[in-house]
C-alpha positions as CSV (number, residue, x, y, z in Angstrom):
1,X,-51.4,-64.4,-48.5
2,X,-48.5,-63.1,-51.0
3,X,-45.3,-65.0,-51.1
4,X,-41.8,-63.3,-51.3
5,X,-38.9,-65.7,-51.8
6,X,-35.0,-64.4,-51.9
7,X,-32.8,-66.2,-54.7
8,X,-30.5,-68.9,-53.4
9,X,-27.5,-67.6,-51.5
10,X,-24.5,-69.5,-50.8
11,X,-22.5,-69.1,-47.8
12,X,-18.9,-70.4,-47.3
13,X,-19.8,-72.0,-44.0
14,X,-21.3,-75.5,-43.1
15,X,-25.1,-75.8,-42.6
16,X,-24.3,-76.1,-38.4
17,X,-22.3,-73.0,-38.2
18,X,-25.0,-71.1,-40.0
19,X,-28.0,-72.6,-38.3
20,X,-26.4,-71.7,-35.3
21,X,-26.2,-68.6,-35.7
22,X,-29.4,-67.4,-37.0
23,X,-31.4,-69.4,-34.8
24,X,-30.6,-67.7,-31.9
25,X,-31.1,-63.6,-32.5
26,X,-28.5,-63.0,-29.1
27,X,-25.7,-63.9,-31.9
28,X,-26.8,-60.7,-34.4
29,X,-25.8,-58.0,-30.9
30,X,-22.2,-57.6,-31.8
31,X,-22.6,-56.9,-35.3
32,X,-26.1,-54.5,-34.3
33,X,-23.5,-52.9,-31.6
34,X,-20.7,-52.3,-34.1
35,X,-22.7,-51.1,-37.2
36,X,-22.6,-47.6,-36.5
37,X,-18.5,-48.2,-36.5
38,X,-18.6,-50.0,-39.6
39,X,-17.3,-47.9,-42.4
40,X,-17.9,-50.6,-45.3
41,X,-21.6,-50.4,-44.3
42,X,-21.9,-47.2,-44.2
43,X,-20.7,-47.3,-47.9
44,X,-23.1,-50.1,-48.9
45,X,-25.8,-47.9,-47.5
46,X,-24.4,-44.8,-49.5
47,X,-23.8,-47.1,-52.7
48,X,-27.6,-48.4,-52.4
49,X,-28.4,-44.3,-51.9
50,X,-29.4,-45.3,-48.5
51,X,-29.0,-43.0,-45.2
52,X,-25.8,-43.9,-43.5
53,X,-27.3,-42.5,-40.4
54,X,-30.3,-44.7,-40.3
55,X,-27.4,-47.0,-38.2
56,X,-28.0,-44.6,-35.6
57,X,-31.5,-46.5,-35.0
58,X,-29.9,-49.5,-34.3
59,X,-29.1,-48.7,-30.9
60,X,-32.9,-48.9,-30.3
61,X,-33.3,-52.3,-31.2
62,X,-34.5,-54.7,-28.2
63,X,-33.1,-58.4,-29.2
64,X,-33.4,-61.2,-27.4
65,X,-32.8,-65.3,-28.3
66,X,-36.2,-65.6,-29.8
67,X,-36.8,-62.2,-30.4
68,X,-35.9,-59.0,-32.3
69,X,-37.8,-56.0,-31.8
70,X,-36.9,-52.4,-34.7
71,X,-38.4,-49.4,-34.9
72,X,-40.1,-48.5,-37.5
73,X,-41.2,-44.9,-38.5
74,X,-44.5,-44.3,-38.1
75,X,-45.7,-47.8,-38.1
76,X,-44.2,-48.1,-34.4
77,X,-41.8,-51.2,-33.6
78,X,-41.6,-53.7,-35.6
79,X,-41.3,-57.4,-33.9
80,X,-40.6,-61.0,-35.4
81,X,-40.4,-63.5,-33.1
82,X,-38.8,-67.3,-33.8
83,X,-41.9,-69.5,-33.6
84,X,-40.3,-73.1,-34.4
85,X,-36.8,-74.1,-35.3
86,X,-35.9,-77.7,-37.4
87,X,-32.2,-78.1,-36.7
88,X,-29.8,-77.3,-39.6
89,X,-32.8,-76.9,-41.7
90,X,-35.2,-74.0,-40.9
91,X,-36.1,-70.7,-38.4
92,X,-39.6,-70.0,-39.3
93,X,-40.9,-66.4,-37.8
94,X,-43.7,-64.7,-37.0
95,X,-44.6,-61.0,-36.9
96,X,-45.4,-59.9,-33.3
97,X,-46.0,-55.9,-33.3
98,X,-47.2,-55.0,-37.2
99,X,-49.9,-53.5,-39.1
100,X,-50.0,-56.7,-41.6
101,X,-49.3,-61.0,-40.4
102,X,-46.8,-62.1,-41.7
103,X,-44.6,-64.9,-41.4
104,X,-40.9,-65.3,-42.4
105,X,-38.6,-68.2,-42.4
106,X,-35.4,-69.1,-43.5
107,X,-34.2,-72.6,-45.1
108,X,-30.5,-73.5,-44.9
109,X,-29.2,-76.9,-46.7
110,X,-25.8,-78.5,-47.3
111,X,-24.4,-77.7,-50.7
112,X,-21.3,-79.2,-52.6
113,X,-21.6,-76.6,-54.3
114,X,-19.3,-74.4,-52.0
115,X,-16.3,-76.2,-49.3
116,X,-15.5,-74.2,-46.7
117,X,-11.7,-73.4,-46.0
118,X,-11.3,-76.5,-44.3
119,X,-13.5,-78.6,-47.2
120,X,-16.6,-78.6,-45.1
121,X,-19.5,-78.4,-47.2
122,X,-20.5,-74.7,-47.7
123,X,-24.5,-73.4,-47.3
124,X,-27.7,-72.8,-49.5
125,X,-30.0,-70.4,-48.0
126,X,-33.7,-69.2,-49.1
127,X,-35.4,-66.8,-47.3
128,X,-39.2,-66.8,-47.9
129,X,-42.2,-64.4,-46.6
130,X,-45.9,-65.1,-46.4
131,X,-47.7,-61.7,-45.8
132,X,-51.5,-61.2,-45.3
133,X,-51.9,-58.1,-47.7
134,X,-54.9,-56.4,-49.4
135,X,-55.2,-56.3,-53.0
136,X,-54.2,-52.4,-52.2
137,X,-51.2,-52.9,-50.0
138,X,-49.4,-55.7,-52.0
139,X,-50.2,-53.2,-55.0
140,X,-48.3,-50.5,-52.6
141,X,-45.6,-52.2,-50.8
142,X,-45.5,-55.9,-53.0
143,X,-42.2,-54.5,-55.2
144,X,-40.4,-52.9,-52.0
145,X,-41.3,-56.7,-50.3
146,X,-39.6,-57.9,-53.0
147,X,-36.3,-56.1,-52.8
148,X,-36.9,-56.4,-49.2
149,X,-36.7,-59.6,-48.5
150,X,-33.6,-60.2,-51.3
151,X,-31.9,-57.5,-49.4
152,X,-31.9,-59.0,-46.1
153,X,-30.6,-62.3,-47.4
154,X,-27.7,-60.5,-49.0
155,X,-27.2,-59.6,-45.9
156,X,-27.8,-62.6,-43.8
157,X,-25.3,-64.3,-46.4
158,X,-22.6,-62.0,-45.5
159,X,-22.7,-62.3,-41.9
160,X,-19.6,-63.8,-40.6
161,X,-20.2,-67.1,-39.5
C-alpha cells in the first residue's frame, strides 16, 4: 500500500462545526450545485491551468450522506463511501467503484493555534490516502496522488463552515 498525506491545514472553525460538515457528504450539494456559478473557482481552476468547464461535470455527481459517487473519464465513476466515523476526530473512506483500493480518511483536531471569530478554538486537518498500487502505477500516478490529495485539502480547508 502507498501512503499520501496532505500538510496540516488550519481552518477558522471549531473541530464540531468541521466534523459536522464533512461527515455527512449531503452538506457538500449546495456548494456542488453552485460551482458552475462560482466565478472565483472558475479563476482558481484557470490560475491552476485547469478547465473551467470541467464544473459542468459536477452536475453528474450522485451524493448521498455516506456516499459520493464522480465521473471519471474513462475509468467510469468514481465512488468513496464513509466506512466509520470517530466524532470530532476522523471520516475514514473507502473506494467503492475504482480500478485501484484505496482508502481515504481525514483527521480533524482542536488547535490553539487558530480562535474562531467568536474565540472558539480553530481546526487542524490531515487528509491521508492508503492506495493498493503496483510498482508501475504508483511510478505513473504516485506524483499526481501527491498533488491530489494536497489539492483536495486546500479545498476541504476552504469550505465554509
Amino acid at each position: 500500500m502507498s501512503k499520501y498525506e496532505s500538510n496540516v491545514k488550519h481552518i477558522p472553525a471549531s473541530v464540531e462545526q468541521v466534523y459536522a460538515k464533512l461527515s455527512n457528504l449531503e452538506n457538500l450539494r449546495p456548494l456542488i450545485d453552485n460551482a458552475q456559478d462560482n466565478e472565483t473557482l472558475k479563476q482558481k481552476l484557470q490560475e491552476a491551468g485547469q478547465d473551467p468547464s470541467q464544473l459542468d461535470q459536477l452536475k453528474n455527481v450522485e451524493l448521498s450522506s455516506d456516499r459520493i459517487a464522480v465521473p471519471a473519464g474513462m475509468i467510469g465513476t468514481l465512488a468513496l463511501r464513509i466506512i466509520e466515523r470517530e466524532e470530532n476526530k476522523t471520516i475514514k473512506f473507502e473506494t467503492e467503484q475504482s480500478p485501484v483500493q484505496a482508502n481515504m480518511w481525514i483527521q480533524v483536531l482542536p488547535t490553539s493555534e487558530l480562535t474562531t471569530a467568536d474565540g472558539q478554538q480553530g481546526t487542524k486537518m490531515r487528509l491521508t490516502l492508503k492506495a493498493d498500487l503496483n510498482p508501475m502505477l504508483k511510478m505513473m500516478l504516485g506524483k499526481k496522488l501527491e498533488q491530489g490529495i494536497e489539492k483536495f485539502a486546500d479545498m476541504l480547508a476552504m469550505l465554509p463552515y
